[in-house]
Phi, psi and omega in degrees: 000314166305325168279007193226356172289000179265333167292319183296338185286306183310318189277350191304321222271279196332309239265358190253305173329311189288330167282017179230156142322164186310296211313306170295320147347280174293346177273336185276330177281343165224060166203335156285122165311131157330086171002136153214141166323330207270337160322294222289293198307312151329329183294313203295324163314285172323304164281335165296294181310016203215258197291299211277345169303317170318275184325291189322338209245353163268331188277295186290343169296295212291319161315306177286330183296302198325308218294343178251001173217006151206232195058281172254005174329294188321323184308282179306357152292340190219322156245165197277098196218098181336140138116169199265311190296320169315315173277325140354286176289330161269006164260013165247331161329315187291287185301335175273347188258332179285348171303311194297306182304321161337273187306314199270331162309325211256316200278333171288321192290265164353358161245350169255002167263351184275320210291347175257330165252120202263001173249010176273141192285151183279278189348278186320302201284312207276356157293280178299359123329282150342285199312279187317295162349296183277019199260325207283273196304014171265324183302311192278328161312321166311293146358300188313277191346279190314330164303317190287314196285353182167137205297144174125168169261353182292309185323275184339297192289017198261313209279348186262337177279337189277314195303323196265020167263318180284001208265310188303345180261289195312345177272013181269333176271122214289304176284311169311311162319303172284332163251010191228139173331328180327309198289342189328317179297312192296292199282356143257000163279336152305285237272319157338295180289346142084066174275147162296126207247105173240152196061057181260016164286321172315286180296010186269300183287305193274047179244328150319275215303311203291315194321277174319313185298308159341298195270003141291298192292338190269336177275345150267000161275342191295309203298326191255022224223135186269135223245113158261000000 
């Protein structure tokens, strides 16, 4: 998906015509924009925010569940091994892989968007990427939190679709978008389109703040929590 969205976009005019009628046809030839980078880079937006944050967020359930109730349990149970260290390790494990999907999404969309627009910035997609990254792991924090309470995928998945349904309603409201962890979704589809993007150190950091605070609390309900 990623390398080939700057072909889909230059070809989108084509490929949307042909699926209308004469009539739509003209109405779709002076109401569509011109192909662009900045087009292709929103699609790649557009599919993180979508398919693969979905995928991403059935994948970290299924994960969390494991990671807090069976799998290695015994391994902590039987050696000495914190954890505090353990959940750690498997949740900065997590966090690192949405990082990867991020950077390698971002450097394929830029390199199949250049091969069709030769002025696209590198710069714009591989930010707002970030942005999303930390969209992922705020989220799969939640997940974690929901996991220590109880065996199973429902928690995790419940806790990873609601959090990522408000994030998805609330950016529509300007100030919850601009002072709150919320707006994140918003503020990487400005900063793709290299949109005037302003106070965007606010939803960033207190998407940090929440991120900890979210991964503290779950590792002291985990530390107190009965290990099956």
């Amino acid at each position: 998906m990623a390398g080939t969205q700057g072909l889909v976009t230059d070809h989108m005019p084509q490929i949307m015509k042909s699926l209308a009628g004469p009539e739509m046809s003209q109405m779709l030839a002076s109401t569509m924009p011109e192909p662009s980078w900045q087009q292709a880079y929103a699609g790649w937006m557009k599919n993180l925010a979508q398919i693969i944050t979905l995928a991403l967020i059935t994948i970290n359930a299924i994960g969390y569940a494991t990671l807090t109730n069976n799998g290695d349990i015994p391994f902590i149970l039987t050696k000495n091994v914190k954890r505090s260290i353990y959940l750690t390790t498997g949740t900065i494990t997590t966090w690192c892989a949405s990082l990867v999907y991020a950077v390698l999404g971002a450097t394929l969309t830029w390199i199949g968007t250049m091969l069709i627009f030769p002025r696209a910035p590198y710069l714009p997609v591989f930010l707002a990427s970030l942005v999303w990254a930390l969209e992922m792991m705020l989220i799969s924090a939640f997940q974690l939190f929901a996991a220590t309470f109880k065996q199973g995928i429902g928690g995790p998945l419940l806790a990873g679709m609601g959090f990522y349904l408000l994030i998805s309603i609330a950016g529509v409201f300007e100030k919850i978008a601009t002072y709150t962890p919320l707006g994140l979704s918003r503020l990487s589809n400005q900063i793709s389109e290299q949109q005037s993007v302003n106070n965007w150190f606010i939803p960033v950091g207190s998407a940090l703040l929440l991120l900890s605070v979210m991964f503290l609390l779950s590792i002291h309900r985990f530390n107190r929590k009965e290990l099956s």
